[in-house]
N, C-alpha and C positions, 0 to 999 in steps of 0.2 A: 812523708809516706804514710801518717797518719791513717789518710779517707783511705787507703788500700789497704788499710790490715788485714781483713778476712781475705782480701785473693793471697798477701801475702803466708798467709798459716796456710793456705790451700797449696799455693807451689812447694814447699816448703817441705812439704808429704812427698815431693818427686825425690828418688834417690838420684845421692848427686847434686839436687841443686839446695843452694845453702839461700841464706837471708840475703846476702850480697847478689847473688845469680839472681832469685827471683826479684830485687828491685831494679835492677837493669833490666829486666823482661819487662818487669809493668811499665816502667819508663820508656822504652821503644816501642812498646806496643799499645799503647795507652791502657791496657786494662779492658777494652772494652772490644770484645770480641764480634761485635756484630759488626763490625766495618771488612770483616775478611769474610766472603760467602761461606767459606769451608778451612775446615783442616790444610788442606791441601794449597788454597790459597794462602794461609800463613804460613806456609812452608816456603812457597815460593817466594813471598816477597820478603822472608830473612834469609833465601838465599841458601835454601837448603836441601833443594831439588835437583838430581843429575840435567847438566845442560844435555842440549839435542845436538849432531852436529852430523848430517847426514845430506850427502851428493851423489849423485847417481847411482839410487840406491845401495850405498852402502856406508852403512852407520859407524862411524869414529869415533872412538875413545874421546871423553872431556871431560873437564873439570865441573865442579858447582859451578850455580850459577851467580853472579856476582847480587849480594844483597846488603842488608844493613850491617856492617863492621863489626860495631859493638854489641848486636845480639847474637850473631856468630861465638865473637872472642868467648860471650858470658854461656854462651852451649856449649863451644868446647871443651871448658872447664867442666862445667856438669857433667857432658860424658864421658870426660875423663875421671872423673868419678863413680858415676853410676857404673860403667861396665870393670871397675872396682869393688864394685859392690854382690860380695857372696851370697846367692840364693834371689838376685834379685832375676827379671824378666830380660832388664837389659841388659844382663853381662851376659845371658846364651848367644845372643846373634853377635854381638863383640866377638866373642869366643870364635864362632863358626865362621864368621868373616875373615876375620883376623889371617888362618888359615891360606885362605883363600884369594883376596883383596889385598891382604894388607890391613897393618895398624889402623894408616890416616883414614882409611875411605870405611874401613869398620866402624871409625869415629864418627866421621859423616851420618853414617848413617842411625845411630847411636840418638845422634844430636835431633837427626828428622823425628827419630820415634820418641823424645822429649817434647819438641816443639808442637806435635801433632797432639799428645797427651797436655798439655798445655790449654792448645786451644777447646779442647775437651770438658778440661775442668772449668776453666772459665768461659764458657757458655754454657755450661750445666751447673754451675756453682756444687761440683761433688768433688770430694778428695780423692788423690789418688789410688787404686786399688791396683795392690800388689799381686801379680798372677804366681808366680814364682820362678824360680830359675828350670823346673823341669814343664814347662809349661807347654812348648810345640812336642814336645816328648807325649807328653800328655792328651794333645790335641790332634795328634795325628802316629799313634805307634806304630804303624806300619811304616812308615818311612824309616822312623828314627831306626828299625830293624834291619831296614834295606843299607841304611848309611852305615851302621855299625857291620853288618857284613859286609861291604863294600869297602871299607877301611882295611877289616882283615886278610881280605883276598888280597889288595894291594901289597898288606905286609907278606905276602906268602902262602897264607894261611889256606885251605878249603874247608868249606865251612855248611855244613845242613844246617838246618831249622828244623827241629820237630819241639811243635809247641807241645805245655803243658795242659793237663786235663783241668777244665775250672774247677775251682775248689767251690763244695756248695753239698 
């Protein structure tokens, strides 16, 4: 694993994935990211895209789509690490999946937003950057306001909003 050292110190920055996870990455994938047009194609061919399954108009429930085994198994692990990981970007959507989905398919998806940051690094040769765990909070607070009142109404609760005056 020598000639890979620098991709390897690059993955390595992903939370989650260890020395062992990123040399199985560069090993399935060769390292060399120009063979996948996009993100989205290395998603798909490690098999980490919701399949399609839909008949007379009307779309069914389904599993991933079936891809490479061993770089599956080595993202599972990462994300089951990373959405372990406090304060990082990918334990929010863990979190709010989790809820909602389920473990497994929070995992899934967990695993896409590794693989995607992935192909990222290694065709920009840049490390990874940490957004933070409050980061869709951040990028969208009106929602995350609507969600949190939405939560409480469910527990019972009624609930106004009167915002505060900016401080300035």
């Amino acid at each position: 694993m020598s000639p890979f050292r620098p991709a390897l110190d690059l993955l390595d920055t992903i939370p989650g994935v260890n020395q062992a996870v990123a040399e199985v990455i560069l090993a399935e994938t060769g390292g060399d990211m120009t063979r996948f047009r996009s993100a989205q194609h290395l998603a798909s061919w490690a098999g980490l895209c919701p399949g399609r399954h839909e008949s007379a108009g009307r779309v069914r429930s389904t599993r991933v789509r079936p891809g490479n085994p061993h770089l599956k198994g080595a993202l599972g692990m990462a994300a089951f690490g990373a959405a372990r990981t406090k304060g990082s970007v990918l334990q929010a959507p863990y979190k709010r999946l989790t809820a909602r989905r389920g473990p497994i398919k929070a995992l899934v998806a967990v695993e896409h937003s590794i693989i995607i940051a992935v192909w990222h690094m290694l065709s920009d040769n840049v490390p990874y950057h940490e957004l933070g765990g409050d980061y869709f909070t951040r990028r969208d607070p009106e929602r995350a306001a609507r969600r949190a009142v939405s939560r409480l109404n469910d527990l019972g609760y009624r609930v106004t909003l009167d915002p505060m005056e900016a401080a300035g």
